[in-house]
VMD Tcl script that draws the C-alpha trace (Angstrom):
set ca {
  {184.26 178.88 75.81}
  {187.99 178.66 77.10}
  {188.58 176.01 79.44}
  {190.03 176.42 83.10}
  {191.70 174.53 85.54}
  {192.22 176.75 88.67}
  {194.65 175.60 91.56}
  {192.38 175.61 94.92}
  {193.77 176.54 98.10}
  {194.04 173.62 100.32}
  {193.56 175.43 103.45}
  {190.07 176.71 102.26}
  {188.71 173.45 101.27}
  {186.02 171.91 103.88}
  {187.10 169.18 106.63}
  {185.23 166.31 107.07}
  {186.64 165.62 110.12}
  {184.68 168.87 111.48}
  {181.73 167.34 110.25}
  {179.13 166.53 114.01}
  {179.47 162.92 113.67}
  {176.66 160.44 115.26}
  {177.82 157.86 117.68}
  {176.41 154.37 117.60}
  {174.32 152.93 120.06}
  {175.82 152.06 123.37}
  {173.78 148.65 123.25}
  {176.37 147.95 120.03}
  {179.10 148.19 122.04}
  {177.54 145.27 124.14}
  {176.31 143.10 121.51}
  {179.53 143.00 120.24}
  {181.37 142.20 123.44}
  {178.17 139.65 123.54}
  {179.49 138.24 120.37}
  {182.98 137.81 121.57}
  {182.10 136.59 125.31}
  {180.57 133.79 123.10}
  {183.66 132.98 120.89}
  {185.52 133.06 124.02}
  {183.13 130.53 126.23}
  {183.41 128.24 123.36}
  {187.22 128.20 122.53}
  {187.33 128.20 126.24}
  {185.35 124.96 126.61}
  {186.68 123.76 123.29}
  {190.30 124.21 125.21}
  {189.52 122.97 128.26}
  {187.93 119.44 126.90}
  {191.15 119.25 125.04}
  {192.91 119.69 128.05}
  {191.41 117.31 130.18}
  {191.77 114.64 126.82}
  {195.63 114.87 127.39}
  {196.50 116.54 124.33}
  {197.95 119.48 126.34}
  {197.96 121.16 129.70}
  {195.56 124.18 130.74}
  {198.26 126.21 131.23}
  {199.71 126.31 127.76}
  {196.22 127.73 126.62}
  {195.44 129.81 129.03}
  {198.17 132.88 129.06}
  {197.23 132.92 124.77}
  {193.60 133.18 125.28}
  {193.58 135.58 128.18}
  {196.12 137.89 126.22}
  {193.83 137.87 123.18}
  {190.90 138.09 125.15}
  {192.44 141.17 127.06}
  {193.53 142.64 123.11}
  {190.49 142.44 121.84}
  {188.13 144.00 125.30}
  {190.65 146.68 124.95}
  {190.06 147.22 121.04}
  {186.66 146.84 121.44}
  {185.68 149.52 123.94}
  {188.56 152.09 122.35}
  {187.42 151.68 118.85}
  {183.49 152.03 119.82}
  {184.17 155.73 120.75}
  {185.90 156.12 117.11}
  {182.86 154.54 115.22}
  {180.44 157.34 113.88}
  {178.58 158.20 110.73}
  {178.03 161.90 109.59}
  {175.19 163.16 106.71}
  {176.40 166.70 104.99}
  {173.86 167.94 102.38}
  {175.54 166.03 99.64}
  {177.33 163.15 101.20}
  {177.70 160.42 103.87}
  {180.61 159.61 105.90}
  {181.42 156.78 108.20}
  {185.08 156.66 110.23}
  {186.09 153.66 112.28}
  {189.39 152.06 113.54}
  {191.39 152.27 116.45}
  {194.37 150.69 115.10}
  {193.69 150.98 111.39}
  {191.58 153.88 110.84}
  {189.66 154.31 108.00}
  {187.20 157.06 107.13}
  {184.75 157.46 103.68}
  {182.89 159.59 102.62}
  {180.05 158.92 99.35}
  {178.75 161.61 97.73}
  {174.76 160.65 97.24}
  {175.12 161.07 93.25}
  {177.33 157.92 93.59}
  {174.87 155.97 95.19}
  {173.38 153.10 93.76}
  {171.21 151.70 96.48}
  {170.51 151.18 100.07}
  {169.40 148.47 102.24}
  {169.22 147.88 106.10}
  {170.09 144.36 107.40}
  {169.96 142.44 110.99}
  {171.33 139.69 112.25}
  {170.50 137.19 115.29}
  {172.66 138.58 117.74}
  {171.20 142.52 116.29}
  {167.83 140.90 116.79}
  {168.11 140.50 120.13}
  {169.27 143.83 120.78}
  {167.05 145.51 118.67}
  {169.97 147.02 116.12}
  {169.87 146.90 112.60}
  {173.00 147.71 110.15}
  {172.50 150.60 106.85}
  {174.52 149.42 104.00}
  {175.12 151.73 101.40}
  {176.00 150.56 97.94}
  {177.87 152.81 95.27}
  {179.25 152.24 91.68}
  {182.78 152.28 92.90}
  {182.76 148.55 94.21}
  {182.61 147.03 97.39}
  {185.69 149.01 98.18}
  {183.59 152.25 98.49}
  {180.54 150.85 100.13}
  {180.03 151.92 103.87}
  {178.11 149.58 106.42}
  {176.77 151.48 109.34}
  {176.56 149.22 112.22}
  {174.90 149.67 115.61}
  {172.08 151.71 115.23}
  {168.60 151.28 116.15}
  {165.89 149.72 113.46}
  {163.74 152.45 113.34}
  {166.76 154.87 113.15}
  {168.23 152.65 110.58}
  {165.05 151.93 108.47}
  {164.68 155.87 108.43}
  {168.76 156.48 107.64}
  {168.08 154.11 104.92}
  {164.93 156.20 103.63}
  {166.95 159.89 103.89}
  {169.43 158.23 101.98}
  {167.07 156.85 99.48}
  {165.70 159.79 98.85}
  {168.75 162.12 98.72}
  {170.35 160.04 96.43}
  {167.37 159.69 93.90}
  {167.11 163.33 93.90}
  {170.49 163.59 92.26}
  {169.46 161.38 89.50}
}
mol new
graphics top color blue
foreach p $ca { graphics top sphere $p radius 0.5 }
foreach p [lrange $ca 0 end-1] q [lrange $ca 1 end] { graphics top cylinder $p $q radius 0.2 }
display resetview
């Protein structure tokens, strides 16, 4: 048998970008502005005790802190509309960023395994994280945030399942 390289068209090839991708929950949008109200109390209070010590005056603080805190509300609720995970019938792809986007895709023959994990704050508003584990490293591993548990517990099974079929 002869062997062949053909050049492909680039304009025929598929776009992921076209792919329907699923938004995360809107409750992960507020557990993580949760998450950061927290940070922010604390420095706050960590600031202000300092403040009152001596060390410094409120004021040099406070215009730093409010700028970061107004940075970070802003890159919060902009990037959550970015964040979204799509399934195709032979891969998975997750995009995210609002500064630094970033978008990969795993093809479900390159999957070693799966596992869904939650953490205190995710507890408490019932969301559960889908991390998906390849042979390419931790550089090619996706971590789906923000989903519900029962929708992540049965993301995690789909993918399970797809991606023993291939072997």
């Amino acid at each position: 048998m002869e062997f062949t390289n053909q050049n492909i068209e680039l304009s025929t090839l598929p776009e992921v970008e076209d792919s329907d991708f699923h938004g995360l929950e809107k409750d992960y949008l507020y557990m993580r502005l949760t998450a950061w109200g927290i940070f922010f109390f604390i420095t706050g209070l960590v600031f202000s005790i300092w403040s009152l010590l001596g060390s410094f005056t409120w004021w040099h603080w406070l215009a730093p802190w409010a700028a970061l805190l107004t940075f970070i509300l802003f890159v919060e609720i902009k990037g959550f509309r970015i964040k979204g995970y799509s399934i195709r019938e032979k891969d998975i792809s997750y995009k995210s960023g609002l500064i630094f986007f970033s978008m990969t895709s795993i093809p479900f023959n390159r999957i070693q395994h799966c596992e869904v994990g939650q953490g205190p704050l995710g507890r408490a508003f019932d969301l559960a994280a889908v991390k998906v584990y390849t042979a390419g490293g931790s550089s090619s591993d996706i971590i789906i945030r923000g989903l519900q548990e029962e929708r992540a517990q049965k993301l995690r099974d789909y993918i399970t399942k797809l991606s023993a079929d291939y072997e």
